[in-house]
C-alpha positions in Angstrom: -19.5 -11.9 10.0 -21.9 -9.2 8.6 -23.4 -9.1 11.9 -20.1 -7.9 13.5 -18.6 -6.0 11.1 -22.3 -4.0 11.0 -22.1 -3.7 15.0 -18.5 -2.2 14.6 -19.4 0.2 12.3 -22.0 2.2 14.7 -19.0 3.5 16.0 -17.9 6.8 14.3 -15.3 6.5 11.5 -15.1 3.0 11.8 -16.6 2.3 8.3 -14.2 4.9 6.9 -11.3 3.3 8.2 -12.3 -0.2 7.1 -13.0 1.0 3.1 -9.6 3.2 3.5 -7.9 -0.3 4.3 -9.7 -2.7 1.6 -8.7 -0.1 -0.7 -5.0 0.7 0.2 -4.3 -3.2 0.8 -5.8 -3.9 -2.9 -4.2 -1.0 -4.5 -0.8 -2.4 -2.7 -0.7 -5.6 -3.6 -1.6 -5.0 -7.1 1.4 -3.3 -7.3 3.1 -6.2 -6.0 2.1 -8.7 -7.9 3.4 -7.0 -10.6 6.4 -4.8 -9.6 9.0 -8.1 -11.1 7.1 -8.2 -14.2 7.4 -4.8 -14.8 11.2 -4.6 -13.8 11.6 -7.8 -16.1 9.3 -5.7 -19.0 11.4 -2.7 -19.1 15.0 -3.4 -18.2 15.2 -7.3 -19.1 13.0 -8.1 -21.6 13.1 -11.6 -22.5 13.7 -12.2 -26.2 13.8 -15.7 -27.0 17.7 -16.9 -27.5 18.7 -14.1 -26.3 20.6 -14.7 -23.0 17.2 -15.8 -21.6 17.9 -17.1 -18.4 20.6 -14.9 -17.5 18.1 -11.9 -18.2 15.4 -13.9 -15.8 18.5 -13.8 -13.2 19.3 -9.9 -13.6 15.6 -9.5 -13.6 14.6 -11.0 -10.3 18.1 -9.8 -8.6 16.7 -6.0 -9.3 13.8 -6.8 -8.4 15.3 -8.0 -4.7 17.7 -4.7 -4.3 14.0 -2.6 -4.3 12.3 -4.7 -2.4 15.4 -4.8 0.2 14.9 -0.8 0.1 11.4 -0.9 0.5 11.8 -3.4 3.8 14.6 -1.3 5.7 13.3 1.7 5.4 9.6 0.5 6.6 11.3 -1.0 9.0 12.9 2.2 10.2 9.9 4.4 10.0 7.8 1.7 12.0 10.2 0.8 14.2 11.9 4.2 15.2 9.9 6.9 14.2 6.0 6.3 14.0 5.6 6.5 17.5 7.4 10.1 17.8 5.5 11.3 14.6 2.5 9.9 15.8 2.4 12.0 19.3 3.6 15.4 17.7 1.1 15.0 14.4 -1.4 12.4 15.1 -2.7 8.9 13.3 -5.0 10.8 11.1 -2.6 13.1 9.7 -0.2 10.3 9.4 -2.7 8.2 7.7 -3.2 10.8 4.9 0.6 11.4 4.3 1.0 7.8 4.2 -1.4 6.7 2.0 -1.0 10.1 -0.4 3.2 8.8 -0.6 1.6 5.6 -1.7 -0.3 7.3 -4.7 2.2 9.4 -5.5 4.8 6.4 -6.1 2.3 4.2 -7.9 2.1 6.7 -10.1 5.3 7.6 -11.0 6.2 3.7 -11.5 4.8 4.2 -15.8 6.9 7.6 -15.8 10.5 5.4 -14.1 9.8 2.9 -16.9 9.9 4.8 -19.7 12.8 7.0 -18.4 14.5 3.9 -17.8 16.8 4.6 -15.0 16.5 1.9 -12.6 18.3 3.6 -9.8 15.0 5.4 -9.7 13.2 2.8 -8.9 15.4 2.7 -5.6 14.2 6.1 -4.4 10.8 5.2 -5.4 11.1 2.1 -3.1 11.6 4.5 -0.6 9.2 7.0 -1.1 6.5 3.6 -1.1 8.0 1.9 2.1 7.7 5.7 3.9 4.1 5.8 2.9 3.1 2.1 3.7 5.2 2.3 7.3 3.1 5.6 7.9 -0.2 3.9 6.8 -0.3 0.3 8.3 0.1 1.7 11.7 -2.2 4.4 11.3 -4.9 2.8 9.9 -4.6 0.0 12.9 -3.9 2.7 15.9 -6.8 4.6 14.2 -9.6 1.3 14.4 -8.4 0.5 17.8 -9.1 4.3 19.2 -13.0 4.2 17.7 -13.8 1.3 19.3 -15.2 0.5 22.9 -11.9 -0.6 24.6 -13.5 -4.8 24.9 -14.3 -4.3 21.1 -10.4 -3.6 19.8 -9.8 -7.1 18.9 -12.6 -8.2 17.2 -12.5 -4.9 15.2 -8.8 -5.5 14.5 -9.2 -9.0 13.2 -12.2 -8.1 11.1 -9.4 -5.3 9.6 -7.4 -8.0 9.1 -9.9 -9.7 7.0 -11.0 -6.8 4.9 -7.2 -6.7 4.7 -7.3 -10.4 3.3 -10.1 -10.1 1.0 -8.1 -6.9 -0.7 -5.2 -9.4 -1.3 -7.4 -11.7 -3.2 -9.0 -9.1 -5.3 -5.6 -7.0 -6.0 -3.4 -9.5 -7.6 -6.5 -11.6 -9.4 -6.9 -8.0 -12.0 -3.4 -7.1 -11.5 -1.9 -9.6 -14.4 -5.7 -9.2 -16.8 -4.9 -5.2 -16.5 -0.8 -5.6 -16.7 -1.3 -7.9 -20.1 -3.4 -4.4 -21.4 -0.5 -1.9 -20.3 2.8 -2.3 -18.0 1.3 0.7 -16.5 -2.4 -0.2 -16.3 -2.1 -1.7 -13.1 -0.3 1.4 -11.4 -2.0 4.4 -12.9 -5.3 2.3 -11.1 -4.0 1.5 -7.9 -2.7 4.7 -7.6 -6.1 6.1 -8.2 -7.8 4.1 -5.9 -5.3 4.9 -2.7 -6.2 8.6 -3.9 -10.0 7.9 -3.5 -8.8 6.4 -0.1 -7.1 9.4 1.1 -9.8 11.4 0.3 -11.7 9.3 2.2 -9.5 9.6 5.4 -9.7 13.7 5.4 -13.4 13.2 6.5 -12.2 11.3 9.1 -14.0 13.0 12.4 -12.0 13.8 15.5 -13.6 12.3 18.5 -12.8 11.3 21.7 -11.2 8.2 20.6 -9.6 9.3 17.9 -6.5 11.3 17.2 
C-alpha cells in the first residue's frame, strides 16, 4: 500500500533503492521482450516463401544458446562469487557495476546487429548476466540493510512489487518502440539503467548500509 511503502521510505536510501529497481527491472525486461525479435530481425528475417519456418526454428534456437549464456553465468556470479565480492567491495559498489554492465550491453545490442556477428551476441550475454547477477542481489542486500531489522520483509515484498509493476510497464512499450526501430527499445532501456546508476552513486553510507 501507499501507506507502507511511504513508512519504508523514512528510512535513508530506501526510496533510492526502490526507483533504482523499478527502473532496472523495466529497462530489463524490455530488453527481453524483445531480444528473439531482434535475433529473428537481423539474422533470420522472415521473407514470405522463403524457408519460413525453418528460419522461425534457427531463429528461436539462437535465441536459446544466449539465453543459456546469460543463465550460467548469472548463476555463477550469484551463486559462487557475490558473496566474496560483496565482503571485499560492498553492495553499493556492486550495485553500480552491475547496473552500469547492464547499460553498457543494452547499448551495444543496435551496434551487434548491424555488425552482424552473432557470436557477439554470446559475449554480450555475458557481459548482461554479470551485470544482472551483481545487481539483483545488491539491490535486495542493499533494502534489507536500511531497514529496522522487523521491517525487512515487508520492504522486500514491496521491492518485489515495484519489481512487478516494472514488468508490466517494460514489455507493454517494448513491441510500440521495437515496431519504430530494432534498436529503439535498447538505446532506451539502456538510458534509463544509466539514470539508475546515477541514482545509486548518491546512495549514503550509514549504519545499515554497506
Amino acid at each position: 500500500s501507499f501507506k507502507a511503502l511511504k513508512h519504508a521510505a523514512r528510512h535513508p536510501n530506501v526510496s533510492q533503492l526502490f526507483l533504482i529497481y523499478f527502473f532496472y527491472i523495466s529497462a530489463f525486461s524490455m530488453m527481453e521482450q524483445v531480444l528473439g525479435l531482434f535475433i529473428q530481425s537481423t539474422w533470420h528475417p522472415l521473407t514470405a516463401g522463403v524457408e519460413w519456418v525453418a528460419r522461425g526454428k534457427q531463429s528461436a534456437a539462437q535465441t536459446a544458446y544466449v539465453l543459456i549464456m546469460v543463465g550460467v553465468t548469472a548463476t555463477i556470479v550469484q551463486g559462487g562469487l557475490i558473496g566474496r565480492l560483496a565482503k571485499k567491495f560492498g553492495e553499493r559498489r556492486l550495485l553500480i557495476t552491475g547496473i552500469t554492465f547492464v547499460g553498457i550491453a543494452l547499448a551495444t545490442t543496435p551496434l551487434i546487429g548491424q555488425l552482424g556477428i552473432y557470436s557477439l551476441m554470446l559475449l554480450w550475454g555475458v557481459g548482461l548476466a554479470i551485470g544482472s547477477g551483481l545487481t539483483n542481489p545488491s539491490l535486495s542486500s542493499l533494502i534489507s540493510q536500511s531497514v529496522d531489522k522487523g521491517e525487512q520483509g515487508e520492504a522486500l515484498g514491496m521491492g518485489q512489487s515495484i519489481s512487478a509493476l516494472g514488468r508490466v510497464i517494460g514489455p507493454s512499450i517494448a513491441g510500440v518502440l521495437f515496431e519504430r526501430s530494432v534498436g529503439l527499445p535498447f538505446w532506451l532501456g539502456s538510458g534509463i539503467v544509466f539514470i539508475a546508476a546515477i541514482i545509486a552513486t548518491s546512495l549514503k553510507t550509514t549504519a545499515k548500509v554497506s
